[in-house]
N, C-alpha and C positions, 0 to 999 in steps of 0.2 A: 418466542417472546422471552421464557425464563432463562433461554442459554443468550441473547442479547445482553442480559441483565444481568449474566455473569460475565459475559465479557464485556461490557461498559464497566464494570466495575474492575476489571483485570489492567483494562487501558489505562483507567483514573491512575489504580497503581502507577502505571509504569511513568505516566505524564509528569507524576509528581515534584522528581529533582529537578531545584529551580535551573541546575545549568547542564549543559548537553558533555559535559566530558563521563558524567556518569552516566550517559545512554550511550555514549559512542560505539561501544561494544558490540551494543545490541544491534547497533547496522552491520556488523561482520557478521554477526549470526544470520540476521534476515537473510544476505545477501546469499550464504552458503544456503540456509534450507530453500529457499525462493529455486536457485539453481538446483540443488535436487530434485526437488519434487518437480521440475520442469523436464530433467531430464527422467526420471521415473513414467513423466506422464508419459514423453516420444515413447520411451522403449515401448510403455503400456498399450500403443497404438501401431505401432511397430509387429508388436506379435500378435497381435487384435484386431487386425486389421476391419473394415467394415465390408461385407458381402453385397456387393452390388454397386456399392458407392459411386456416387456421381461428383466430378473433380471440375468446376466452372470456371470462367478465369471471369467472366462479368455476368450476374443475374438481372432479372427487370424486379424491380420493388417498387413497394411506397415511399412516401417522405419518411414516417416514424422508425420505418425501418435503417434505413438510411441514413438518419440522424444518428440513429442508436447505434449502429455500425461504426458510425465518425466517433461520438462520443467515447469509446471504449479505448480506441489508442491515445485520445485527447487525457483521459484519466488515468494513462497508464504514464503520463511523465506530469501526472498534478504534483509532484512534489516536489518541482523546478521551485515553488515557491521559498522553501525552505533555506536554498542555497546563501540565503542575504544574511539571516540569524545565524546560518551554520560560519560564514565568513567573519563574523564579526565576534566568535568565542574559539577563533582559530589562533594558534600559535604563532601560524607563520600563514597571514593572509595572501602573500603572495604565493602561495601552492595553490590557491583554491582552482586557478585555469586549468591545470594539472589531475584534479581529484575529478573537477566537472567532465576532464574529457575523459577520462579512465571510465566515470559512469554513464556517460553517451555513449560511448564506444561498446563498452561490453553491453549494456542494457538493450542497444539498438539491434547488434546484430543478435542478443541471444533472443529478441522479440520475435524477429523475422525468420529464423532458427525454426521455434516454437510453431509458431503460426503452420509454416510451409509443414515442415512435416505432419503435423493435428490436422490438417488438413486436409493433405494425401492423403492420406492411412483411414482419416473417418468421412471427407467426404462431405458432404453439406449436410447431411444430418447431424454435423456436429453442435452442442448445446454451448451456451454460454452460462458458467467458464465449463471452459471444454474439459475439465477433470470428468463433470457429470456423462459423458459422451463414454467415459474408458468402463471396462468390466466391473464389476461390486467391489470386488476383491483389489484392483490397480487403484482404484475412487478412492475406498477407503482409506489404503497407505498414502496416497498423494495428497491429500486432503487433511490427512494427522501431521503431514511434514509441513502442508502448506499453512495449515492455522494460524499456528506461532510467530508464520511473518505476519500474517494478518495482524492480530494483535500488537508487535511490535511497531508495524507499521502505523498503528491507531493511534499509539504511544507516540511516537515522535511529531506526527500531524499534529495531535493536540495539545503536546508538550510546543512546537512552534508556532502555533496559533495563539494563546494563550501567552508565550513570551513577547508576540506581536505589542499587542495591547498592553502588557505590562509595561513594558518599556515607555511605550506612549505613554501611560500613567505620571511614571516614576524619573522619565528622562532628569537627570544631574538631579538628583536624589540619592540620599544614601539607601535608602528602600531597594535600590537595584542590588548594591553590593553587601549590605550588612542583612544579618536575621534581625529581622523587626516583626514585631506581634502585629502590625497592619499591612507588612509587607509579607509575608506571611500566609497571611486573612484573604487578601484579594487574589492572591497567585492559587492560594486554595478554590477559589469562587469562579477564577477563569475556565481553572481545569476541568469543572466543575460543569460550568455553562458549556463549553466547548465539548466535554463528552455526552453532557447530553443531549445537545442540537445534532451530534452525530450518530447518537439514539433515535434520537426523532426521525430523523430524516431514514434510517435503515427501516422502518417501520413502516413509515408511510407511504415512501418512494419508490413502488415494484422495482423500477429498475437498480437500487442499491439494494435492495436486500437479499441479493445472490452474495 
């Protein structure tokens, strides 16, 4: 609860600048530790492998499992949303087909990467996220590398969530472009509401709060 509550407030931070040229950075960072600590985990499963492990290529389940199963790679590209905000504080909108496939491309195959190996190597015992699946010791480093995207990630969701609605607010106003003491006010409030409905929801929602 009280490390939520540090990191809700860490996100607020980051969500704060009204335009994305002073976050853009921060997706080259995610992206570099995101890929390390993915390839940390392989290795970690790799030399760890699980004793006994059983490798299935279809199991019999229930619904909820199965749903939960679908949901997980469905969540894993929820930030296709972003791509409409991110095009329209672009320099040069006509790159955007260019940048989209750069991160289909690599995000797609390093998914599949990820998966197949963690899987091999642990087996259907493996947890979700499969970091908790690796040794104490591989968990821990992979989990300190992976935080930071979390949070930056958190950052940018609710930095483009919250530009959502403002815009809607403020469309052909000066409120978009100038520092205004109510434009301002509400960009504050967004951020504000937007982080913490995504408190809420990690709280109450078992399945988000891995």
């Amino acid at each position: 609860m009280y490390f939520l509550l540090i990191f809700a407030a860490a996100t607020l931070v980051l969500a704060m600048p009204r335009t994305l040229d002073r976050l853009s950075w921060l997706g080259l960072l995610s992206v570099g530790l995101i890929t390390l600590a993915g390839t940390l985990a392989m290795i970690a499963a790799g030399i760890n492998p699980t004793k006994g492990r059983t490798v299935s290529a279809t199991v019999s389940t229930d619904f909820y499992q199965a749903f939960l199963a679908i949901t997980n790679p469905v969540f894993s590209y929820a930030g296709h949303f972003m791509f409409f905000v991110l095009i329209s504080e672009m320099r040069k909108p006509e790159d955007a087909m260019k940048a989209a496939w750069c991160l289909q491309g690599f995000a797609t195959v390093f998914y599949i990467i990820f998966a197949v190996v963690i899987y091999v190597y642990i087996g259907d015992t493996v947890q979700s996220p499969a970091l908790f699946s690796l040794p104490p010791k591989w968990a821990k480093v992979t989990w300190g590398i992976a935080l930071p995207n979390f949070l930056i990630a958190g950052g940018l969701y609710s930095h483009t969530a919250a530009k959502l609605v403002f815009v809607r607010f403020f469309r052909h106003s000066r409120h978009v472009y100038k520092h205004t003491v109510l434009g301002w006010t509400v960009w504050t409030v967004l951020c504000l509401v937007a982080v913490a409905l995504a408190f809420i929801l990690a709280i109450s929602v078992p399945i988000f709060s891995y």
